[in-house]
Structure formats: structure tokens, C-alpha cells
N, C-alpha and C positions, 0 to 999 in steps of 0.2 A: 506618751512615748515610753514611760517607765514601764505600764501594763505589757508593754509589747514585749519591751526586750527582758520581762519576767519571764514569761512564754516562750520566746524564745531561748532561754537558759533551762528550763525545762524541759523543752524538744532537743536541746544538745546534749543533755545528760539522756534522756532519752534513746538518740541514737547511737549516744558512745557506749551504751549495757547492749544494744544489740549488735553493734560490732565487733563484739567481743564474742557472739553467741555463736556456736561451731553450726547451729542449722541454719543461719542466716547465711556462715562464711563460705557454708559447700553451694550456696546459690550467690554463684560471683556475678550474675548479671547485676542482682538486688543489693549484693555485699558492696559490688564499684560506686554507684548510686547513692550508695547511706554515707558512702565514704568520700566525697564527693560534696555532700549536703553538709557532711562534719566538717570539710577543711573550710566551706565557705563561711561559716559558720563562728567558726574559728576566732580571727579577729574581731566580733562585735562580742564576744561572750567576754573575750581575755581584755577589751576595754571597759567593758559593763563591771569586773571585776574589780579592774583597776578605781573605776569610779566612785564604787563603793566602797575601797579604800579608804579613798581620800576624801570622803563624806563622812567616813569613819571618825579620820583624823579633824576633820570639821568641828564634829561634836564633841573631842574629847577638850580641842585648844578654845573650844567656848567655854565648857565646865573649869577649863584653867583659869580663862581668863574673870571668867565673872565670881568664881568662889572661892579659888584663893587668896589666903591670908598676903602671904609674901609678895611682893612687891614686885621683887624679877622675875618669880615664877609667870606672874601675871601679864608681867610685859612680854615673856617667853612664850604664854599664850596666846596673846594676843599679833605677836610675829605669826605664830602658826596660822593662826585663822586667816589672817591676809593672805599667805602664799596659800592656803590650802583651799582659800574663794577665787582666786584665780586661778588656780589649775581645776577647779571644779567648773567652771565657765569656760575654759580652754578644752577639756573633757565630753562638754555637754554639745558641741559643738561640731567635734570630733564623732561621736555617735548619733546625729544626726545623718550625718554626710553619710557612714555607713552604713545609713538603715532608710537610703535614699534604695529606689531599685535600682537595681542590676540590669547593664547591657547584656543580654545573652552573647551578644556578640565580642564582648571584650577582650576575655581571654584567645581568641582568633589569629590565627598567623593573617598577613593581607594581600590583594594586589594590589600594585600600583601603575594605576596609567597615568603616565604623562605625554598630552600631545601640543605642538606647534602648535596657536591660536593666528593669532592677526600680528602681522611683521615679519610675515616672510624669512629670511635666510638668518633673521634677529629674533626669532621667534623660536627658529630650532636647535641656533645655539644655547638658547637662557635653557630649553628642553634638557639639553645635555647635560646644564648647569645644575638645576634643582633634582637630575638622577643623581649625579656624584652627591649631594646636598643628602638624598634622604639613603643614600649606599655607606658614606660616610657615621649619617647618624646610626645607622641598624648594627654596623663594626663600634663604635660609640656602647653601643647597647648588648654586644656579644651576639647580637642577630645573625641568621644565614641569611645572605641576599642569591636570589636565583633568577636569573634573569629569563625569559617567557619569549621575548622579540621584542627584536630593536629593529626598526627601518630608519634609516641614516637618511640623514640629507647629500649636497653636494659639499656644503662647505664645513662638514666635521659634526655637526647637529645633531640633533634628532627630531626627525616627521613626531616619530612615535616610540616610547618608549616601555614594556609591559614589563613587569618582574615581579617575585613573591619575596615576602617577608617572611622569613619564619621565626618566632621567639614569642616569648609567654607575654603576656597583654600586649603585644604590636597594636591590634588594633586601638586600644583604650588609647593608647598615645598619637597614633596617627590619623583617626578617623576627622579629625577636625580639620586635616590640609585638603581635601576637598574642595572644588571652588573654582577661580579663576587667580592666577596668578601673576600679576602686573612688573615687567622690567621697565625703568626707564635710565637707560645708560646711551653713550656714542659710539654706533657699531664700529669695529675697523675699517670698513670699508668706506664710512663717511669723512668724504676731505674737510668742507666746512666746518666739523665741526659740532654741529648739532644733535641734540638729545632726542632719539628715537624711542618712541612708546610702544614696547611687543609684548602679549599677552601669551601663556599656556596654562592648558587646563589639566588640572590635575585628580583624577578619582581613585579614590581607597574600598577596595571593596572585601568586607570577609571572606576568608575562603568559606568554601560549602561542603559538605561531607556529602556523601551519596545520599544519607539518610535525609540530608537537608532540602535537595530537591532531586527529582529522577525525574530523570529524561527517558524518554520514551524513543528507544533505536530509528523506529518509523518518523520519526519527527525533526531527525535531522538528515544533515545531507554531505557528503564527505569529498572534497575534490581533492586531488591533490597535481602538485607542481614542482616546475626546478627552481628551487629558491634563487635569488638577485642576489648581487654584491656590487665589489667595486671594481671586480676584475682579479685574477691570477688565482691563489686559491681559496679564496674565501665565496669564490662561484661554484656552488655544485653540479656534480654531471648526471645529476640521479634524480628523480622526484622525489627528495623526503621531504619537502614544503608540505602543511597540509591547510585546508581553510573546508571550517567546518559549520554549515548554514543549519539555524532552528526555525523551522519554516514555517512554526505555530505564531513567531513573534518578530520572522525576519533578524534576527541578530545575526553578526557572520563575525567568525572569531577565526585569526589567519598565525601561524605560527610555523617558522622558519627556523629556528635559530640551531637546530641540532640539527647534525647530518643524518640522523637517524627519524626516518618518517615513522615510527612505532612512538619513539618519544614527543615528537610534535604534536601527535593525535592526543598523547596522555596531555600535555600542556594544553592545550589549544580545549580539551575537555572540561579542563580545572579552571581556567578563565573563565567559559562557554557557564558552567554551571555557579560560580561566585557572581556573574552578570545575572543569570535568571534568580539568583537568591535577591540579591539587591533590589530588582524590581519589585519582585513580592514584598520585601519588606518596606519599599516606596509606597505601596499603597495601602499598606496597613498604617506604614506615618501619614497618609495622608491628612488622617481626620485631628492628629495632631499637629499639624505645619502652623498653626501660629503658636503652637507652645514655643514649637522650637525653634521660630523666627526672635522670637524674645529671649531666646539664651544665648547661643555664639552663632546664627545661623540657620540658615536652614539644611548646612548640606548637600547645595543642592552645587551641583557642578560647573551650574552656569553663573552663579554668583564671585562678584568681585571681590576677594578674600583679604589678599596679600599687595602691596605695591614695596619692589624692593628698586629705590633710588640711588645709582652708584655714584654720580659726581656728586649728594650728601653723605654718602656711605649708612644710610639709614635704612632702616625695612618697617613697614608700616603695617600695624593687622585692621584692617576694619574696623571690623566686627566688634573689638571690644578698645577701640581706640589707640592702641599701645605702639608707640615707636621706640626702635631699639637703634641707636647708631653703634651698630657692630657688625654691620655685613658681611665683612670676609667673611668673620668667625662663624655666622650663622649659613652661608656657601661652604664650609667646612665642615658644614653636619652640626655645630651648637644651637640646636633651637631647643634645648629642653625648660628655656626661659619664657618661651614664645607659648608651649605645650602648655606650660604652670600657668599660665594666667587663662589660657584658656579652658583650662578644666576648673581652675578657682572660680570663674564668672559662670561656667556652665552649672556648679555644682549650686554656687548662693543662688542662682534666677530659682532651679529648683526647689532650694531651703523655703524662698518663699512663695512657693506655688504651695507648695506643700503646708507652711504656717497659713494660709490664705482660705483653705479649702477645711 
């Protein structure tokens, strides 16, 4: 590990003298790119630093401890070395994690779908529920939420729910709610009484740049329509509905929500292409799906994630066991407790993939 991140402090200093160099800076394709490399960089170098600090300080509270005369000097040394072997262990642990690889996709703004599963008119309400849920966290987070199309049920819900996230790591924090998402509360509409089990499914998917995947003009198919409502004016008199079919892989991506059919197209595009990025990258995981069964999941969207029980007011994650009785507060956008344990179990399964190998 040490050789590594030698080398690596090497190639930092490295790129920090040619960022500096005025025939590097007038070539800004290569100048973004170097600079870029240096901020990622960044953090493993300035804890590599730190570390060798305090290994510093290691060695000097052992020469205290072991060759000094004096008595309290010795004991003074001997304090040091304690705190300075646990935070060398705390330290070495910390740059691990760091010099785990990189999601290319993390730093990624997201979308997110969430649809009605099994439970009917209970099913589109909880929909409703876990939009404000993750609208709530993204305002939590100083995020933009944009919403893409909403199809409504009859009784306030939602069929379907599509919107973008936009803010710096969205994705690193949301790619884990994925999955199938389990309600079991008593609808209103039940007299008896009784605890109804409604499921939705919810997918997070990187946005895609153009450069990520291109679509081929010939390859899709463009209709458009007068969008639905509920009546008076939120029914348009105009086609700016548009639903746009990839006819290489059958996808069909439908977007509504502006009155303006030029911006439907632009959304309904941005979906269109975050969806074919997603596949590609399913089948490059393929060959790793049981790594990633053994760390929080598979991410696969048809897997059972979440159970959120309201007559215990509890929320339960599978995956890595964890029950939290705080539900309101986690229906209020607080899952950043839910997030942390799941990036802590995703990051150790890793650690020891990695000691293993």
C-alpha cells in the first residue's frame, strides 16, 4: 500500500509543475484533465501527509519514552505514542478506503424513478411518499430537484414518478436506494382496520453526457400528444406531450410535464439516454454481480431493499440488516443514517476483497 501511494505523491507533484507550465495551460482540453487528476488526487496525498506526520510523531514519543532519563518526560512519552498508535491505525484505515476505486459515476447528478408496484391505490400513495422523501433530502442537501414527469393516480399518488437530481456526489449517496421498496401501514380507505402490504420500485440512474452514449437520429422514433390531467387547466390544448421510442432496444421514454413540446423532447432525451447508459453499464457488472451481491446488493431494481412499517414506526434495510425507529423523520428526507451504514458495509465488504486478493 505504502509503494502505491509513494507513487502516487510523485505523479501529484508531477502534475502540480505542469499545471503550472504556460504550454500545458494554452492546451485547456489537457490543462482541464491534469486539473481534474490533481483535485482527485488531492485528498489521498494531504492524508498520506498527515500520516507521515504522525508516524513521525511515533518515533520521536518512542526515543522519549525509551531513553529518557526523567521520569515524566518518559511518561509524557509514553502518552504520545498511545494517542499517536491510534491515530495511526485510525489513519491507515482512512487511506485505504481512499485508494479503494472510484465510481466514475459518482460525482453524477441522478434520475430518479419511482413507480407504483403491487397495492393498487396504496401503492401510488407510499409513490408520492418516498418522492417528497427523496425532494426533501436533495433541499437537506442544497440539491436542485427537477422534476421530468409525473403521472398521477386518482386518489392524490403517483402511477409514476421521473425527476433529476442535480448536485455534486448525488449519485454516491443515492445509487444504493435502488431496489424494491416495501410499505406496510392501514390505508384510509380500510374500515377494518387492517395492515396493507404495498410495494414501489425505485431506480437511480446517472445522468449521461452526450459523450457517454449517442444515439443515432435513425434509431429513435418521436410521437407526440395532448398531455392528460385532471381537468381545467392543467389539460393542454396543444401537443407538447412527447414519447420518444429507441427502436434498437424498444425503450419508450414519455414526458409531459412542460407545456412546451421542445422541452419535453430535451427531457424525455436526458432520461432516453441515462436509461441506455445504465444498461451498458449492467452488462459490463455483469461479470461482477456476485461481488456485488456480497456488499449492499446487487442494485438490481427488482430486489427487496427497504420495508418501512408504520404502526411500529420503524424502517428496516435488508440488505445490511439495520432497523431505525424513526420514520417520520426518514419520510422527512433524514436518511443520511440509512446512507452511512450503507456506504460503511459497501466500503469494508470491498477492504476485504481487496486484503483477500
Amino acid at each position: 500500500m505504502f509503494s502505491k501511494l509513494d507513487d502516487l505523491v510523485k505523479n501529484y507533484e508531477d502534475i502540480g509543475k505542469q499545471i503550472s507550465d504556460p504550454e500545458v495551460i494554452q492546451d485547456q482540453e489537457r490543462w482541464t484533465k491534469l486539473m481534474k487528476e490533481h483535485s482527485d488526487l488531492t485528498p489521498i496525498v494531504e492524508k498520506y501527509k498527515e500520516y507521515m506526520e504522525v508516524q513521525q510523531n511515533l518515533e520521536d514519543a518512542r526515543i522519549l519514552m525509551e531513553e529518557e532519563e526523567d521520569e515524566e518526560l518518559r511518561q509524557m512519552g509514553k502518552e504520545e505514542w498511545v494517542s499517536s498508535k491510534e491515530a495511526i491505525e485510525k489513519l491507515e484505515e482512512e487511506l485505504k478506503i481512499l485508494l479503494l476505486p472510484k465510481d466514475p459515476n459518482d460525482e453524477k447528478n441522478v434520475f430518479v424513478e419511482i413507480r407504483g408496484g403491487a397495492g393498487g391505490d396504496e401503492a401510488a400513495l407510499f409513490a408520492s411518499d418516498l418522492f417528497r422523501m427523496y425532494a426533501r433530502y436533495a433541499e437537506r442537501q442544497h440539491w436542485k430537484t427537477e422534476i421530468m414527469n409525473i403521472s398521477e393516480s386518482g386518489v392524490g399518488g403517483f402511477k409514476e414518478a421521473i425527476f433529476m437530481i442535480q448536485g455534486k456526489g448525488a449519485y454516491s449517496r443515492l445509487k444504493y436506494e435502488s431496489g424494491v421498496h416495501r410499505v406496510q401501514r392501514i390505508p384510509v380507505t380500510e374500515s377494518g382496520g387492517r395492515i396493507h402490504t404495498s410495494t414501489v420500485t425505485v431506480a437511480v440512474l446517472p445522468e449521461a453526457e452526450e459523450v457517454d452514449v449517442e444515439i443515432n437520429p435513425s434509431d429513435i422514433r418521436i410521437d407526440v400528444f395532448r398531455s392528460s390531467g385532471n381537468g381545467g387547466q392543467s389539460v393542454n390544448t396543444t401537443d407538447s406531450a412527447v414519447r420518444i421510442t429507441h427502436l434498437p432496444t424498444g425503450l419508450v421514454v414519455s414526458c409531459q410535464d412542460e407545456k412546451s413540446q421542445h422541452k419535453n423532447r430535451d427531457k424525455a432525451m436526458k432520461i432516453l439516454r441515462a436509461r441506455l447508459y445504465e444498461e451498458e453499464q449492467r452488462k459490463k457488472d455483469a461479470e461482477v454481480a456476485e461481488e456485488r451481491k456480497s456488499q449492499v446488493g446487487t442494485g438490481d431494481r427488482s430486489e427487496r431493499i427497504r420495508t418501512y412499517n408504520f404502526p411500529q414506526g420503524r424502517v428496516t434495510d435488508h440488505r445490511i440488516g439495520l432497523t431505525l425507529h424513526k420514520l417520520e423523520a426518514i419520510l422527512d428526507g433524514d436518511i443520511d443514517e440509512l446512507i452511512d451504514h450503507l456506504i460503511t458495509t459497501d466500503q469494508t465488504a470491498r477492504l476485504n476483497k481487496m486484503t483477500e486478493q
